[in-house]
C-alpha positions in Angstrom: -23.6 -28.0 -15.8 -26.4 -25.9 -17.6 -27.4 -22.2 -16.8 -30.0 -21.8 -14.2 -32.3 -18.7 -13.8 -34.2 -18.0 -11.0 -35.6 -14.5 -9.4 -33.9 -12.5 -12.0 -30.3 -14.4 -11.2 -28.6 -16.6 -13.6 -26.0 -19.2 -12.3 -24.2 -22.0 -12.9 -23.1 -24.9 -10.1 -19.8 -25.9 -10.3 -20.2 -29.3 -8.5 -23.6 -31.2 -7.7 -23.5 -29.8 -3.6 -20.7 -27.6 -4.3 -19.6 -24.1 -5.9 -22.0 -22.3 -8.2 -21.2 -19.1 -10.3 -23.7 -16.3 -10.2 -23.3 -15.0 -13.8 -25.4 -11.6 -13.5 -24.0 -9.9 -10.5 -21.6 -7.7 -10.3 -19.3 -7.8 -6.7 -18.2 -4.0 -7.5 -22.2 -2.7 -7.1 -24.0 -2.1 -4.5 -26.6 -5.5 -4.4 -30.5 -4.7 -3.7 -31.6 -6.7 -0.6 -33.7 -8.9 -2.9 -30.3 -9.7 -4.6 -28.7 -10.2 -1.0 -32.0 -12.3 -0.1 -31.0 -14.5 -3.5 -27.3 -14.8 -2.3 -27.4 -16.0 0.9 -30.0 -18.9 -0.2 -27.5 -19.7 -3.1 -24.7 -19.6 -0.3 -26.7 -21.8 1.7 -27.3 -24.6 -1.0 -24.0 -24.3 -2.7 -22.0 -23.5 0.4 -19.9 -21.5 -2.2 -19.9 -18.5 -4.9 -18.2 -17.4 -7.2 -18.9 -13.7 -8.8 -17.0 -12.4 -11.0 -16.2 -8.5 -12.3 -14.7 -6.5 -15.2 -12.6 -5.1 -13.4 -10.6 -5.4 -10.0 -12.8 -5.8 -6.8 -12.7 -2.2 -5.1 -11.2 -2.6 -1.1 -14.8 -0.4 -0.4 -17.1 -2.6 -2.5 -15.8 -6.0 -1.1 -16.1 -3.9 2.5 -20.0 -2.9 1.7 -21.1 -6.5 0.4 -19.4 -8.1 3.3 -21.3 -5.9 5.7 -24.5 -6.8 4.1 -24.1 -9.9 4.5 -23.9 -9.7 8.6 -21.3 -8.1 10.8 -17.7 -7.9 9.5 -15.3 -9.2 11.3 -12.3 -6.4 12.2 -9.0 -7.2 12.3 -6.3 -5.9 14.5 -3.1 -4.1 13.0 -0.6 -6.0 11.0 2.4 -4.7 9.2 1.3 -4.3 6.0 -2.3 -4.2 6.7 -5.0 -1.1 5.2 -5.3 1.3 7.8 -8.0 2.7 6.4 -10.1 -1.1 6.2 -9.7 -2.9 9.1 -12.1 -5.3 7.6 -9.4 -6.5 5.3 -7.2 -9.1 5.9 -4.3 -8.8 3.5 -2.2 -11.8 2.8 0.8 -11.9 0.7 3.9 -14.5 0.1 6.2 -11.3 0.5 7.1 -10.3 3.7 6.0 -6.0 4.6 2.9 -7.1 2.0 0.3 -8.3 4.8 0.6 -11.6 6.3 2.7 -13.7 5.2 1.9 -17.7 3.4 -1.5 -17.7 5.5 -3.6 -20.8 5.0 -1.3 -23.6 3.5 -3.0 -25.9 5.3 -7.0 -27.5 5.2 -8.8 -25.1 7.3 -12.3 -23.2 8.0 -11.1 -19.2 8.9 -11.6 -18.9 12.3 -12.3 -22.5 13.1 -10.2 -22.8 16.6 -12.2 -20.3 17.9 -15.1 -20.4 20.4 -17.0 -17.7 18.1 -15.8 -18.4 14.3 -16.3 -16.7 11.0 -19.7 -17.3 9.7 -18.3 -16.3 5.8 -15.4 -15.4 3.9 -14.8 -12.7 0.9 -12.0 -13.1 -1.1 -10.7 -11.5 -3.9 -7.5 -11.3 -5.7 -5.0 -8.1 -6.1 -1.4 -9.7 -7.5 -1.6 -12.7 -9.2 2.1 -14.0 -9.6 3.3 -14.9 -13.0 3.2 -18.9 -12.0 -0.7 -18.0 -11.0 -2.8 -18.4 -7.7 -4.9 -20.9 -6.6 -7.4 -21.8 -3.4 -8.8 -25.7 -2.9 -12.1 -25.7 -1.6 -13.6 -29.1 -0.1 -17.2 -29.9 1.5 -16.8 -30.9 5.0 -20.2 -32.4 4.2 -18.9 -34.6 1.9 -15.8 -35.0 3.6 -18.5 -36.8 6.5 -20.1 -38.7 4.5 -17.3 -40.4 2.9 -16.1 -41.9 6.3 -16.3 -45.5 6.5 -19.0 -46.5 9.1 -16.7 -46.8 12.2 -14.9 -43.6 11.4 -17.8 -41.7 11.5 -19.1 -43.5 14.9 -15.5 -42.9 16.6 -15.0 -39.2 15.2 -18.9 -38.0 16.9 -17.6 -39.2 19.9 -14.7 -37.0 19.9 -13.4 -33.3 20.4 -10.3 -31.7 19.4 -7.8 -29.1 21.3 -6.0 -27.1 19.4 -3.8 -25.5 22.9 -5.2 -22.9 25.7 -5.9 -20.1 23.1 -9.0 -21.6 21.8 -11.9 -23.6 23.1 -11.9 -27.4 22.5 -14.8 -28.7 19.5 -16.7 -31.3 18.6 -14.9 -33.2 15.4 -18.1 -33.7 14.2 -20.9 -31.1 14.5 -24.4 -29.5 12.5 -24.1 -26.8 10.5 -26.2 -23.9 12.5 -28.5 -22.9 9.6 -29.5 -26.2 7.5 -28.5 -29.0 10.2 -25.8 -31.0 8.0 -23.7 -33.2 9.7 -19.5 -31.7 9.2 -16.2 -32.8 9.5 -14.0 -30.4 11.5 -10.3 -29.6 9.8 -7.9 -27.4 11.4 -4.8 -29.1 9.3 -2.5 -26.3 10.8 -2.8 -26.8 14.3 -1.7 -29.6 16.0 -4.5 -31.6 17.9 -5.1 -33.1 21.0 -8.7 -35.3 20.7 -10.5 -36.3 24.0 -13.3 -38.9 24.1 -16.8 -37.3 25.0 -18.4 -39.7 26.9 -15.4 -40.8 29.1 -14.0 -37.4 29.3 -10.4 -39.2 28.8 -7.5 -37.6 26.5 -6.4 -39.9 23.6 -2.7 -40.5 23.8 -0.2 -38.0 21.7 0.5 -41.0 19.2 -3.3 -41.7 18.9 -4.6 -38.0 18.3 -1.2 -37.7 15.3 -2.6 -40.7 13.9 -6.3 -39.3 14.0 -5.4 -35.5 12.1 -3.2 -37.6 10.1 -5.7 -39.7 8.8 -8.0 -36.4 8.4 -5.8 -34.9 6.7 -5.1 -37.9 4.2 -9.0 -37.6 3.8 -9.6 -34.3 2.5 -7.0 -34.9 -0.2 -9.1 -38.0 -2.0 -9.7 -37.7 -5.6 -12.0 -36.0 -6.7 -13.0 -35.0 -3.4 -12.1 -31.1 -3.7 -12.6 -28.2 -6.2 -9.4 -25.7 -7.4 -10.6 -22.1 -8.6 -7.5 -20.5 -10.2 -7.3 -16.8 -9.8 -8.0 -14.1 -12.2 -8.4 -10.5 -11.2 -12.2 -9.3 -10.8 -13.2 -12.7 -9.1 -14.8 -12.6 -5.8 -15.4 -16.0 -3.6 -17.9 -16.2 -0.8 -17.0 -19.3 1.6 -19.2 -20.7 4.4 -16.8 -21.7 6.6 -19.7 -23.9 8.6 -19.4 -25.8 5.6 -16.3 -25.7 3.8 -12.6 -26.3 4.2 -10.0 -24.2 1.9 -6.4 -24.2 0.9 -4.1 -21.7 -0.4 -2.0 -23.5 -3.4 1.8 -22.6 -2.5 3.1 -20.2 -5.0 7.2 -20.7 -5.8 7.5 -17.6 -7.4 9.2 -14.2 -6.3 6.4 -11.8 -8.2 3.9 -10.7 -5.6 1.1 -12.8 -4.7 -1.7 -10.4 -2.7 -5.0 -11.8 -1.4 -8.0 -9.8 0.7 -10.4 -11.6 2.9 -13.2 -9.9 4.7 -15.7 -11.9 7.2 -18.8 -11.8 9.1 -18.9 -12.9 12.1 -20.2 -16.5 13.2 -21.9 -18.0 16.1 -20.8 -19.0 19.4 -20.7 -23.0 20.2 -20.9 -22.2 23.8 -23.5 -20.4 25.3 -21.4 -19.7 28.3 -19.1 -17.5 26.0 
């Protein structure tokens, strides 16, 4: 897709509703809040970017863009974590690196709980020699390719994912531009209740539901693969986007850092 330049930023979508690659921005500077202004519009239409740097993204730069963006999200200590940025989460595929094989599965951060993560920062550290990659997929897209009755059955439903979290609508509107979504939690195992009846769809029923889901996100063509390299920095709305970590089955360090803002609450009661 061709170069587009607009309020001093030049980027380039990746995928009609999906992805675009700011070309002029540099994640290890401090943005202007005209810049940050820019960003979250792009974020909003694009649901992703991509920026990209020279060299490495700096633990304190990702930390300061992630705090412009809205209130980070702090994590609590994990072996292997920064002790100095508790904004950081650090995941690895070596165990004493961070935590470990994170994300394997389709799934918006924080999407099982009551208040998720609004967005997502990642950036690269170790990049094992058989590379790294993240799917990405629109859970607006992921709606909208449901065949008629699916997506009539699926707004009548919520999901539990077990007494830690709060149940969900499967289907709800984004907060900020009113899209219908899909909701994915591929890694937790779900029990779906009807709305209106208030009834709990039978174990076999609710397996056959996430299964289906699951079968979903993976149609061709329906999802987008960035492959690592060091000095890339991804912003993800998790409102509107599921992501993947790609496996690695290699023994050279694999080393990932996400930061977040926090989202809003679903419940006002909360």
């Amino acid at each position: 897709m061709e170069t587009i330049v607009k309020n001093g930023l030049g980027f380039k979508p990746i995928q009609a509703n999906l992805g675009v690659e700011i070309l002029n921005l540099d994640p290890n500077k401090t943005l202007s809040s005209s810049e940050i202004t820019e960003l979250n519009g792009l974020i909003d239409r694009y649901h992703i970017v991509f920026l990209k740097s020279k060299k490495p993204i700096e633990k304190e730069a990702q930390v300061t863009l992630t705090k412009q963006l809205g209130e980070p999200w702090l994590y609590d200590s994990i072996p292997g974590q920064y002790k100095d940025y508790p904004e950081i989460f650090k995941v690895t595929n070596q165990k004493g690196n961070g935590f470990v094989n994170a994300g394997q599965a389709w799934h918006s951060d924080g999407s099982v709980y009551n208040k998720r993560m609004h967005l997502s920062l990642f950036s690269i550290d170790k990049i094992p020699v058989d590379g790294a990659s993240t799917y990405f997929s629109s859970l607006n897209d992921a709606f909208k390719r449901l065949p008629d009755n699916m997506k009539q059955r699926l707004s009548n439903l919520q999901g539990d994912f077990g007494k830690m979290y709060r149940p969900h609508p499967v289907v709800w509107q984004h907060p900020i531009t009113d899209i219908p979504l899909l909701h994915i939690s591929e890694g937790f195992k779900a029990r779906f209740t009807d709305i209106t009846s208030g009834e709990p769809l039978s174990i076999a029923e609710s397996k056959t539901i996430q299964k289906f889901l699951n079968n979903h996100m993976w149609k061709e063509d329906s999802y987008y693969e960035h492959k690592w390299a060091i000095g890339d920095l991804v912003i993800a709305d998790n409102y509107a986007v599921a992501h993947l970590a790609k496996p690695s089955y290699s023994n050279t360090l694999r080393v990932l850092h996400r930061t977040a803002t926090k989202g809003l609450r679903r419940s006002k009661k909360d």
